[in-house]
Legacy VTK file of the C-alpha trace (Angstrom):
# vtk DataFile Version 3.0
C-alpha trace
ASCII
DATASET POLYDATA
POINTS 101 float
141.573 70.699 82.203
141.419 73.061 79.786
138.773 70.920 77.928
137.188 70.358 80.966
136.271 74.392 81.552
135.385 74.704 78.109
132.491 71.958 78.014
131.184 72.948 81.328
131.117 76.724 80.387
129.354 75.350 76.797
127.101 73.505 79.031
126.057 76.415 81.480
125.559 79.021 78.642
123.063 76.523 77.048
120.942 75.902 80.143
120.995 79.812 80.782
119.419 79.665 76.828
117.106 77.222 77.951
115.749 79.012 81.048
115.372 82.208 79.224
113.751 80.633 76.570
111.084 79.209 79.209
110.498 82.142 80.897
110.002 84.050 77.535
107.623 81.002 77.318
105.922 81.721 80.497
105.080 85.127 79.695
103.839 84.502 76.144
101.457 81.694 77.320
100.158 84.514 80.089
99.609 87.217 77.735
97.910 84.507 75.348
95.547 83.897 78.540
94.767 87.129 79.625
94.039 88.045 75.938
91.019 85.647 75.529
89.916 85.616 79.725
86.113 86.300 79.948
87.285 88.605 83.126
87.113 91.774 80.384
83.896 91.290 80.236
82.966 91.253 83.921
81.801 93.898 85.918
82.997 93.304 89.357
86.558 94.203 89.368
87.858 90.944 88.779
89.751 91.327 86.008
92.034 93.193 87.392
93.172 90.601 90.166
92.908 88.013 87.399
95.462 90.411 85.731
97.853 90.794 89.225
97.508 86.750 89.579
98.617 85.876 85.796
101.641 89.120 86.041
102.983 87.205 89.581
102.667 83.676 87.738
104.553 85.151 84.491
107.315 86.971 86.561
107.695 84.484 89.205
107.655 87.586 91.635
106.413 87.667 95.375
103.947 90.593 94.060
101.923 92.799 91.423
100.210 95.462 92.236
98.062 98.305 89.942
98.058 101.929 91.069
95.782 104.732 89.739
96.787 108.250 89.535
94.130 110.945 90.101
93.172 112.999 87.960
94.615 115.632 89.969
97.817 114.089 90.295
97.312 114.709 94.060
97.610 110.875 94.989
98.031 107.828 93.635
95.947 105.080 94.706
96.469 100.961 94.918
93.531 99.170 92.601
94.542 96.217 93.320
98.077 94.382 95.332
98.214 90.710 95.045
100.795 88.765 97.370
101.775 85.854 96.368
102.635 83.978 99.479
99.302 85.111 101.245
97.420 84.491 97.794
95.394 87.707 99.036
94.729 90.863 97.204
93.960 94.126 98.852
93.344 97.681 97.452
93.257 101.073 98.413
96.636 102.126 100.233
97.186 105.482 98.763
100.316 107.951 98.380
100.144 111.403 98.525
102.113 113.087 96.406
102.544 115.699 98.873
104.358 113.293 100.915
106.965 111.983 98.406
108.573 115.856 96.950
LINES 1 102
101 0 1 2 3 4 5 6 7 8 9 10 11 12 13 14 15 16 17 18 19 20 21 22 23 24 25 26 27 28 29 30 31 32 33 34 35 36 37 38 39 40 41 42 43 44 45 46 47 48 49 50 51 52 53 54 55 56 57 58 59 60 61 62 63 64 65 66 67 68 69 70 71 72 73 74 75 76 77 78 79 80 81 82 83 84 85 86 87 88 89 90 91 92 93 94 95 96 97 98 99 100
């Protein structure tokens, strides 16, 4: 039994290794993408939401979003949120700091 544990146990540490080594993967191969994406040279915004879309991919999280702080540090203020499940992004929402002591 003994045996047993100790092979199974050898077994589950090596496909934890093996996950992490994917998802290190998966956010190398992102940051690779994002590095040579003709979105940095757009105009219209978009490469920020490209940005939020590759983050969500990398992470495997339900969202990204960008906030700005002004330049006041009165407020921050959303850029750019992208959901994941909706596949929408949205911008805008902001926070006053005034609100959050």
């Amino acid at each position: 039994a003994e045996m047993l544990r100790g092979y199974f146990e050898q077994r589950a540490a090596a496909e934890s290794r093996e996950v992490a080594r994917q998802r290190q993967e998966r956010r190398h191969e992102a940051l690779a993408r994002l590095t040579r994406s003709p979105a940095w040279h757009r105009a219209d915004g978009t490469a920020l939401q490209e940005i939020t879309v590759t983050v969500a991919a990398a992470l495997t999280v339900a969202r990204v979003s960008y906030w700005r702080r002004a330049e006041d540090g009165s407020h921050l203020e959303c850029e750019d949120l992208f959901e994941v499940a909706a596949a929408r992004h949205t911008r805008g929402a902001v926070l006053r700091a005034a609100d959050y002591p």
